[in-house]
N, C-alpha and C positions, 0 to 999 in steps of 0.2 A: 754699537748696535743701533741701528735705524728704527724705530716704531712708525708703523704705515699705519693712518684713520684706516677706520673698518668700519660699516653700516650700524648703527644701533637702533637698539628697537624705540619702539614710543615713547617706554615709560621709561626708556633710561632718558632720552629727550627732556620728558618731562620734569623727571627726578631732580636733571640737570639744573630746570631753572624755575623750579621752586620759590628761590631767595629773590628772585624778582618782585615773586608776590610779596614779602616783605616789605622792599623797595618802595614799590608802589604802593602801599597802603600809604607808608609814609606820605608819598607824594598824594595822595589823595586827601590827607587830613590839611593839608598844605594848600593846597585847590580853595575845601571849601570852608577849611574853620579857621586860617589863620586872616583873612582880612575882618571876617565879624570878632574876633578877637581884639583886631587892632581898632574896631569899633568900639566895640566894649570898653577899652581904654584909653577913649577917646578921640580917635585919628580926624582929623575933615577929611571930604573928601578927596581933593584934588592932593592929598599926602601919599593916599594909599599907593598910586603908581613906585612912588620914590621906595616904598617902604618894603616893596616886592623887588627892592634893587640886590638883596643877596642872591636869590635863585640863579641870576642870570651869573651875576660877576664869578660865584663861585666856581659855576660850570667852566666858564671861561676859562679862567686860572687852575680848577684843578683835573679837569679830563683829561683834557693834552697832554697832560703832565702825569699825570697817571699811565697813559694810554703808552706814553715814551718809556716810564719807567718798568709797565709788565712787560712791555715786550724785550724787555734787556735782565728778566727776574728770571730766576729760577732758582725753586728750594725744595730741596728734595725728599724733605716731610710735606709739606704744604704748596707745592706746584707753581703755576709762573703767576695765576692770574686769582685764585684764592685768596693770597695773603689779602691782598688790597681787599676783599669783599668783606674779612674781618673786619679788619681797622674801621671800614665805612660803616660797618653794620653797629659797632660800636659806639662808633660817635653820632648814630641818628640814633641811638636807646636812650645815650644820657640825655640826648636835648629834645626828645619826646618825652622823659620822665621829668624835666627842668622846666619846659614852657611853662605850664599851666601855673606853674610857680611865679609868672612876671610881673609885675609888682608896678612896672611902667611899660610905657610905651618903645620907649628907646631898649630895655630887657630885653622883651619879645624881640622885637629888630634884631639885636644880637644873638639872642639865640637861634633865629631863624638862619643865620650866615652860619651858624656851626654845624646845623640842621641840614641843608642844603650840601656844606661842604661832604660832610658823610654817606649822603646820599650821592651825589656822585663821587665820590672816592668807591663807594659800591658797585654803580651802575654802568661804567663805562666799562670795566672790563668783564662785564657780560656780553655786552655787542663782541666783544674782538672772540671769549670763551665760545661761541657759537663758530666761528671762523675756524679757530683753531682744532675742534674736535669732530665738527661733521664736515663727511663728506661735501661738495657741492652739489649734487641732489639731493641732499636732506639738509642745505642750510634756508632754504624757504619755511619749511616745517620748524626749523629753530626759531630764528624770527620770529614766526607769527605765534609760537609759542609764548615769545614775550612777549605780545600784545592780550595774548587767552590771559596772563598771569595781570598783566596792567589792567585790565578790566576787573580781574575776580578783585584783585588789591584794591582795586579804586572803590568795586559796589560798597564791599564789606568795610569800608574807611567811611564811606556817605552814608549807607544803612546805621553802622555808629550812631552819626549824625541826627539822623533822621529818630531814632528809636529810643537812646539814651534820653534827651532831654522830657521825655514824656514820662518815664519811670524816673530817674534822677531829677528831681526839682533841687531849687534852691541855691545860693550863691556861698562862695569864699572868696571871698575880698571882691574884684572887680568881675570877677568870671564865676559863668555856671559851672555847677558841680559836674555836669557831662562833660565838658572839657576834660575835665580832670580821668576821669575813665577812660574816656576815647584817645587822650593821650598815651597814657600807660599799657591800654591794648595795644598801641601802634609799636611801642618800643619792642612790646613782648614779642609782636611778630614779625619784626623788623631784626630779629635776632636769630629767633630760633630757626625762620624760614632759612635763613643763610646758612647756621648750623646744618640744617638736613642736607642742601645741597652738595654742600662740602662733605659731609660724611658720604654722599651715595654718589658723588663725580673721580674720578681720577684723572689726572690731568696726562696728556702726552706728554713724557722726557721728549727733550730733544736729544739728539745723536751727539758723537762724540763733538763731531765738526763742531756743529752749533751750540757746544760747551763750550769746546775751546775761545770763537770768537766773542760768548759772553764775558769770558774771563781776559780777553783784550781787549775788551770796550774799554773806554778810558773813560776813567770815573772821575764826577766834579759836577758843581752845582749845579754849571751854564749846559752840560750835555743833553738835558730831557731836549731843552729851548732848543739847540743847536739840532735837533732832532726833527724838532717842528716844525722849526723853519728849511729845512733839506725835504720837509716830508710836502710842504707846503708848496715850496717850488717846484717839485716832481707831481705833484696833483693833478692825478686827469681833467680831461674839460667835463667829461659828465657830472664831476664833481663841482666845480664853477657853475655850473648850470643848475644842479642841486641847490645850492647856495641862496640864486636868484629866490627860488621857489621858495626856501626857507624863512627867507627875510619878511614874504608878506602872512606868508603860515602861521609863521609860531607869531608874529606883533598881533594876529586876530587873535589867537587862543590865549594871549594874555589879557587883551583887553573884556572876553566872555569871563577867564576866572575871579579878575578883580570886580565883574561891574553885575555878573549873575547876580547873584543874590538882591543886590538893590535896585535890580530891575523888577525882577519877583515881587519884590516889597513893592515898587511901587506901581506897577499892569494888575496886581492880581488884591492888593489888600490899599493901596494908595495912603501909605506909611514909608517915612524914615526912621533911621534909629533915634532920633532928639522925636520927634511927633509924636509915635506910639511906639516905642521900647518892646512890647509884649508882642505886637503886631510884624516889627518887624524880627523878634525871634522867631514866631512862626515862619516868617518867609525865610529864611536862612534856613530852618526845617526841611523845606518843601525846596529846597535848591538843593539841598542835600539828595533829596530823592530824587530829586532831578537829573542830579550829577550819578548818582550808582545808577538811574536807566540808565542812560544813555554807555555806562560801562558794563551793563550787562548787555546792553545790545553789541558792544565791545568784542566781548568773549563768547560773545554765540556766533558772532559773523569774520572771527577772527583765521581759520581753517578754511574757508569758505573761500577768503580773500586769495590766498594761495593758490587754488585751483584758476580760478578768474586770470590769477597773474599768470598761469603757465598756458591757459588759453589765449589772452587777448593779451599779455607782455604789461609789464609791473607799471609802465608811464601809464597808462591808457585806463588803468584799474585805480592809479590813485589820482589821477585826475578828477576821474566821474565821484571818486567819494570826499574828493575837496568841495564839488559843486553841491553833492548831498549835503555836506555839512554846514555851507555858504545860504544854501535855501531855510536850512533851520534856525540858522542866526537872524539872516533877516528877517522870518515870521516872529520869532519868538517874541520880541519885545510890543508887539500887538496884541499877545492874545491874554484876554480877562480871565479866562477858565482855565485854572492851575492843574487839572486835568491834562487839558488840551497841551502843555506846556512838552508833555510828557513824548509826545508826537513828534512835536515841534522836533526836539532835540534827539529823536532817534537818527536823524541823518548824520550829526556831529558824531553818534556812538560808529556809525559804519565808518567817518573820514576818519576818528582817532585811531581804530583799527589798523586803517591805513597807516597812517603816520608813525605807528610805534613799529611797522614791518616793512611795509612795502620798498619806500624810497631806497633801505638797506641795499636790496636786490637789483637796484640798477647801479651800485658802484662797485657792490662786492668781486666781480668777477673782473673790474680794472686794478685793483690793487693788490701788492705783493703782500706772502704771508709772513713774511720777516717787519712788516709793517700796521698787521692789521689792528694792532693795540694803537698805533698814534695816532693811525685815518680814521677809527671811531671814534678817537677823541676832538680830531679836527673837525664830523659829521656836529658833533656835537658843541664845539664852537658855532658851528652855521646857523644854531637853534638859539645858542645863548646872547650869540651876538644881537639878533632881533629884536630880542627880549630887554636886553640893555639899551636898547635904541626906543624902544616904547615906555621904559620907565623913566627917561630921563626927560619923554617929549609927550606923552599923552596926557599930562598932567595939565600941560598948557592947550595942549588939543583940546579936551574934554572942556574945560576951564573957559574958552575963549571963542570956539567953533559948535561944540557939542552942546550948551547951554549948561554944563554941568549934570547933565540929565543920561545916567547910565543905560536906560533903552538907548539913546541915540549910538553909546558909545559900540553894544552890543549890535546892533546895525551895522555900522561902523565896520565890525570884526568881517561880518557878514561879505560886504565889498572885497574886501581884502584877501578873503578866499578863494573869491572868483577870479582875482587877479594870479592869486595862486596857480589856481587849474589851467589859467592860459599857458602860461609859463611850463607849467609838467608837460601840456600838448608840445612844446617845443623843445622839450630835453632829446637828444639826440644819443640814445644805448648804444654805444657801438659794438656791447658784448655783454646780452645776459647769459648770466651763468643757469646751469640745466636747470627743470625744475621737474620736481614730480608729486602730486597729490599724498597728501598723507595717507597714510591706511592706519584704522586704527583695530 
């Protein structure tokens, strides 16, 4: 028997991607509290690039890999793309509850590679779960549903941030006692949200066919790879052209997470961590708050972006909000009035919107569904690979060209995005898939 998608309503949409927000809180605590951590513990500067080197490598190594192995799963309690969202939601609890535990420098590092792995062992087969279960007029509304979830996860992970250290005083060992809370919140909701999902999603069986040829895939270590690389050769050009864009996107938005905050500290309070300690935890505070605007400006402009896409076509929508977010970087690290800051960075909140949905929508409708678990993990190479190429080189950039002075680095990001939105002007759609405004 064949099961044909059939239109769902909102909140089953919703219900679906719940565990996102999980995800993302995770990744929010990641953002803004793991580099003042590795201050706290002592990092110099030009370390912190290196020390953000898990995020990237893990992606690399384990989405694809992920991405190869749900779309060759299926289990008939727990569905194709599920199991994975356990395991990952798993393994970001114990090392959201283990961080604050780190004792050195090097701990933290390693816990952050476990932390990261689990997170995407999570998140990647959400992008392909959207593929799989909606229709294509309602996979725009999926999307950018996980962008509404990446915003709430990320306020509610910065608010944390922002609000703990003012009621929580005081220290255990190297770190504040808010760490230690805002930690343990993140595992809690890093689990249960996935739990919900899973209990209120049911996955599509495949048909008999596509039983049977699961159960003649030939199993063996080298197949996910062997998967990759067939999937990698057969990769449309909009996805090459994707790629380009990727490269100068995500190298900006790593150099604003690492260098935010000690920009802050030093435009708005003219403090480091060795100067004034007290001074620059305020400004880690106030980046925090920084960081949930600009994700609540996320999730309120997240629905919004959808419509635009099926107006004026998904390049042309996240182009203009690569430029929004390029103008905020480059003001930001000017302005004295930590207020004003706030401003600043609402155009980054409308470009991440973008980027957690939009780009989706211009490959989605080039590639096959017997594949869409590996081409979002490949999507997501595009993103990590950048990111590995900025921590293993901004260190000497910032170090040598930048004066070691984190506004310039943040500036810096700034360019980079502009370079981005040229490149979306030239991606070339040979086939968006339909789109149609949410109704709520």
């Amino acid at each position: 028997m064949k099961f044909k998608k059939v239109k769902l309503g909102f909140w089953q949409i919703l219900h679906m991607n719940v565990g996102f927000f999980g995800i993302q809180y995770s990744f929010g605590l990641q953002q803004s509290a793991v580099t003042p951590i590795y201050d706290f513990l002592g990092a110099a500067p030009d370390q912190i690039p290196i020390l953000h080197l898990a995020g990237p490598v893990t992606g690399l190594l384990v989405q694809p890999v992920i991405g190869a192995l749900s779309d060759k799963t299926w289990s008939p309690r727990l569905g194709r793309r599920k199991p994975y969202f356990l395991i990952g939601a798993l393994l970001c609890s114990i090392s959201l509850i283990a961080f604050p535990f780190s004792s050195s420098l090097w701990m933290a590092a390693g816990l952050l590679w476990i932390l990261d792995a689990g997170n995407n062992t999570a998140m990647e087969p959400y992008r392909a779960l959207i593929a799989d279960q909606l229709v294509p007029e309602q996979q725009p509304l999926g999307f950018q549903m996980q962008s509404f979830f990446t915003g709430l996860g990320q306020v509610l992970a910065n608010l944390s941030i922002f609000i703990f250290p003012m009621i929580i005083i005081g220290y255990t060992g190297s770190l504040p006692n808010w760490v230690y809370v805002s930690f343990f919140l993140g595992a809690f909701c890093s689990i249960a949200s996935i739990l919900w999902s899973m209990s209120r999603t049911k996955e599509i069986p495949p048909s008999e066919q596509e039983l049977a040829a699961l159960r003649e895939n030939k199993k063996g270590v080298f197949a996910p790879f062997i998967e990759i690389a067939a999937a990698i050769r057969d990769m449309p050009r909009v996805m090459w052209q994707l790629a380009l864009v990727y490269l100068f996107q995500w190298y900006a938005l790593f150099c604003y997470w690492q260098n935010a905050s000690k920009s802050v500290a030093l435009s708005v309070y003219d403090a480091t961590p060795s100067s004034d300690p007290q001074a620059y935890e305020e400004a880690v505070s106030w980046t925090a708050l920084i960081n949930g605007w600009y994700n609540t400006v996320t999730f309120l402009t997240a629905f919004g972006l959808v419509w635009m896409a099926k107006k004026y076509g998904a390049k042309y929508v996240h182009a203009i909000c690569l430029i929004l977010a390029a103008v905020g970087f480059l003001s930001f690290p000017h302005i004295e009035n930590k207020a004003l800051l706030l401003v600043a960075i609402t155009g980054f909140g409308i470009g991440w919107a973008s980027m957690m949905g939009i780009p989706y929508l211009m490959v989605i409708g080039n590639i096959s569904k017997e594949r869409y678990g590996v081409y979002m993990g490949i999507i997501n190479m595009m993103i990590v690979v950048p990111m590995i190429i900025q921590t293993l080189s901004f260190g000497y950039i910032l170090k040598n060209f930048l004066g070691n002075d984190p506004r310039n680095a943040i500036s810096f990001a700034g360019i980079l995005l502009l370079v981005a939105a040229l490149f979306t002007f030239l991606i070339n759609v040979r086939k968006d898939p339909p789109y149609e405004a949410p109704s709520i």
